[in-house]
C-alpha positions in Angstrom: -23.0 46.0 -31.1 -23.8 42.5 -32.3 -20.1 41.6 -32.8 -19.4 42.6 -29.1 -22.8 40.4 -28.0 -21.3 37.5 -30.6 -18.3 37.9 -28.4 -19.3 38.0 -25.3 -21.8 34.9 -25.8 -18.4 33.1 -27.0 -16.7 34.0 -24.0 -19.5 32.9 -21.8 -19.6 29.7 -23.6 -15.9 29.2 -22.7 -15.8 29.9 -19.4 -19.3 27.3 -18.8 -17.2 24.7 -20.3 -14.4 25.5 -18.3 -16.4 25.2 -15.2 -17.7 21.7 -16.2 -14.4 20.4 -17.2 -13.1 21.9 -14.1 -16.3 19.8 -12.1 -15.8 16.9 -14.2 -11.6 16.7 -13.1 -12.8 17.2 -9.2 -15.7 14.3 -9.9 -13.3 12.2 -11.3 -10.6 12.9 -8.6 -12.9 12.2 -6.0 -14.5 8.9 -7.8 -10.4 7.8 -7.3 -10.0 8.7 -4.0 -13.2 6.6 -3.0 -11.9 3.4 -4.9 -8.2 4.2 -3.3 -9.5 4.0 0.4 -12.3 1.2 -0.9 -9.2 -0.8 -1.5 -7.3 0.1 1.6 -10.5 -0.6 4.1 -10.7 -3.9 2.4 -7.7 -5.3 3.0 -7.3 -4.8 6.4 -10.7 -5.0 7.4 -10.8 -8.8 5.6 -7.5 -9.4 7.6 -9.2 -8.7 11.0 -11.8 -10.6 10.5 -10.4 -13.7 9.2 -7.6 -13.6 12.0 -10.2 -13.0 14.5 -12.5 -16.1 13.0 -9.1 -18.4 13.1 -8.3 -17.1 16.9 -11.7 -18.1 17.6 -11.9 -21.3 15.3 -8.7 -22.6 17.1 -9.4 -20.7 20.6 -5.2 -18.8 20.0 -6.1 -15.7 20.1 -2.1 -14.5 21.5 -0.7 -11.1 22.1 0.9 -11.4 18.6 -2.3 -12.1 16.6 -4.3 -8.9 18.7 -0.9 -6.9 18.1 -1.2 -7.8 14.7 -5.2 -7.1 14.6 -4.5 -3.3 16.1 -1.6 -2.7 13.4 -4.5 -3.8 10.8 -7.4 -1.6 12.3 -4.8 1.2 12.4 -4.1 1.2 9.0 -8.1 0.9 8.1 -8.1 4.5 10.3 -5.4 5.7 7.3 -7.5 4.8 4.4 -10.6 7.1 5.8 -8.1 9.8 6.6 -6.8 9.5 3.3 -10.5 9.8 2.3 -10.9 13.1 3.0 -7.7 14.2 2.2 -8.3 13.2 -1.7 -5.7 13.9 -4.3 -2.5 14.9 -1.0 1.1 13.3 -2.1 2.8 11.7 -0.8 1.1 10.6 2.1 0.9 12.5 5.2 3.2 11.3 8.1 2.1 10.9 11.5 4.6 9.8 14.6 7.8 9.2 13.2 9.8 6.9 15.4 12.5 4.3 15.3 10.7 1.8 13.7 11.9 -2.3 14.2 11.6 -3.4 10.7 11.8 -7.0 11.6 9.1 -6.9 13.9 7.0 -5.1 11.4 7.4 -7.6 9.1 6.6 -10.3 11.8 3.3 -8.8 12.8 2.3 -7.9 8.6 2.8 -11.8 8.5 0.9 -12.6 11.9 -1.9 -10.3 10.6 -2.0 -12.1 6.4 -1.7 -15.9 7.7 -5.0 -16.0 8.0 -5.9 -15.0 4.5 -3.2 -16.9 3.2 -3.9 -20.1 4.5 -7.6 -18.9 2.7 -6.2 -18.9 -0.3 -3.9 -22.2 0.0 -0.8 -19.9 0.1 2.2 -20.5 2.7 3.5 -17.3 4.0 6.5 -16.9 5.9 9.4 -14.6 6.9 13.2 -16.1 6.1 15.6 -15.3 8.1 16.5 -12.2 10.7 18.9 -9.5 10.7 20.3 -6.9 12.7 20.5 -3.0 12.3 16.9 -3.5 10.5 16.2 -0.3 11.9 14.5 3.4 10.3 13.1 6.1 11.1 9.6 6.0 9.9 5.4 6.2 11.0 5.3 2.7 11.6 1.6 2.9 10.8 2.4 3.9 7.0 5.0 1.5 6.7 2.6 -1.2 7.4 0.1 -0.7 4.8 2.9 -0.7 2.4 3.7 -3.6 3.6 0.1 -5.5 3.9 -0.5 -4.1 0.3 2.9 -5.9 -0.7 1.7 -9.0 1.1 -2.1 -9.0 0.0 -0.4 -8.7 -3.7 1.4 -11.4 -3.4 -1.0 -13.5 -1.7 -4.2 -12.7 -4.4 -1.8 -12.3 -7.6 1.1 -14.6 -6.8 1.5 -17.9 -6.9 3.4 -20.5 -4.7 5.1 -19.9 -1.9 4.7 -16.0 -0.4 8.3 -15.0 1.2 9.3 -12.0 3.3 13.0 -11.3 3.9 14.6 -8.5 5.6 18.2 -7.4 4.8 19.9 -4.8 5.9 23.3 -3.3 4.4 25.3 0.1 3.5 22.6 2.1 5.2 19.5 0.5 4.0 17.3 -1.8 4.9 15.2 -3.4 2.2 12.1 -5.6 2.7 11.9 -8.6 -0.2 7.9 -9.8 -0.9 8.6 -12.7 -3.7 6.1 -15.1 -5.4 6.4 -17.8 -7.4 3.2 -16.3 -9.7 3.2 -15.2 -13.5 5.4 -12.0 -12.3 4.4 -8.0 -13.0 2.6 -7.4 -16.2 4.6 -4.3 -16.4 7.1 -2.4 -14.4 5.7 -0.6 -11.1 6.2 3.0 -11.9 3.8 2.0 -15.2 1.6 0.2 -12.9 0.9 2.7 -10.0 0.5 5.4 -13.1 -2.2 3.5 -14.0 -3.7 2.9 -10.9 -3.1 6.8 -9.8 -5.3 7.3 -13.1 -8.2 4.4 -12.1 -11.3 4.9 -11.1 -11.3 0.9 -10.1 -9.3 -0.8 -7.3 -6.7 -2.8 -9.1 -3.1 -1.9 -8.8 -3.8 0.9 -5.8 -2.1 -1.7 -3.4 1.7 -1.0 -5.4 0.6 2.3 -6.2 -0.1 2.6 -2.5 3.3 1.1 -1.4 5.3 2.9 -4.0 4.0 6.6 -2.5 4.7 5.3 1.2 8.3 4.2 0.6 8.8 7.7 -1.5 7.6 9.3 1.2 10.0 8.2 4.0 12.4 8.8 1.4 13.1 5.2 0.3 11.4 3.3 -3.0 9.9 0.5 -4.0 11.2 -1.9 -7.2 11.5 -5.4 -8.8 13.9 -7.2 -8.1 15.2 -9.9 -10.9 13.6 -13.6 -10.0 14.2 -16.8 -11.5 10.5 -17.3 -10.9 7.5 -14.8 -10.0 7.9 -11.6 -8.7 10.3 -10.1 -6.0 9.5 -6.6 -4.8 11.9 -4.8 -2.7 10.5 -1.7 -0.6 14.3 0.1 0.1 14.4 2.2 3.1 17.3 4.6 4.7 18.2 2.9 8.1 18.0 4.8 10.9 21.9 6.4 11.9 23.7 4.0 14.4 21.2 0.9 13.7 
């Protein structure tokens, strides 16, 4: 009788520390999720505000710096949806629509000038091309983008370039600085930041599941200088 009360006490034991480190897992999951849409309300939010502050400074507030200011407060809407959908991957799609990948990148820059000029950083796009066209939510293909462009603007160095190509059925959108480059690849880095509990490297981890997610990636590209990342995305059939 005493060995099947030893037993049982032994299997009650087990199954209480199952249940706490099952709570512990959901704690920790959820203490990530917090710090994942603390970083993505951040960024967008600070780009509104500083826009909004330079329209006023300079009294320009045009149709492309509110476009850019919706595109921003948009993506702020993703991050508390993301919120309380902790721990979902990739992330969920909304409207998918021919999306003009050149004019994306246009209004990312319209909407970071602001910040960059904060920091002493020239921004700009190089170049335009044709075709630069996919099939995407162009809301989700934004924060990739603005987390591409914060990166560069906080942890690069030099002059922030954004280049759109487009070629053998993808189009592929360049972010390069002239900083101190990746401390280590970006599938290492958004593993890490997947596994944080702080905000650093959720902007690449944030880009990375976006791009996967519309079937496309995100990589480094070799540089003479800084880093160059390339989010790669299918082009849209005919563009």
């Amino acid at each position: 009788m005493s060995a099947v009360a030893g037993w049982g006490g032994w299997a009650v034991a087990g199954l209480g520390a199952g249940l706490l480190l099952a709570g512990l897992q959901i704690l920790a999951g959820r203490r990530r999720a917090v710090a994942r849409a603390c970083h993505e309300l951040r960024g967008p939010l600070g780009a509104v505000r500083l826009g909004l502050a330079l329209g006023a400074r300079t009294g320009e507030l045009t149709p492309e710096r509110l476009r850019a200011i919706d595109v921003e407060l948009g993506r702020a809407a993703l991050a508390l949806e993301d919120l309380t959908a902790a721990g979902r991957r990739p992330p969920r799609l909304h409207r998918v629509e021919a999306v003009d990948v050149c004019a994306l990148v246009a209004d990312s820059v319209e909407a970071w000038r602001p910040a960059a000029l904060r920091a002493g950083v020239p921004l700009h796009a190089a170049g335009e091309v044709r075709g630069g066209t996919v099939w995407g939510d162009q809301l989700r293909l934004a924060q990739a983008l603005g987390n591409l462009l914060a990166n560069a603007i906080e942890h690069g160095g030099g002059v922030v370039e954004v280049r759109v190509a487009a070629r053998a059925g993808l189009v592929r959108v360049a972010v390069s600085d002239q900083g101190a480059g990746l401390p280590a690849p970006i599938t290492e880095l958004a593993r890490r930041a997947r596994r944080a509990r702080g905000a650093h490297g959720h902007g690449l981890a944030v880009a990375a599941g976006v791009a996967e997610a519309h079937g496309g990636r995100l990589s480094a590209a070799p540089a003479s200088v800084g880093a160059r990342l390339v989010l790669e995305l299918p082009a849209a059939a005919g563009s």
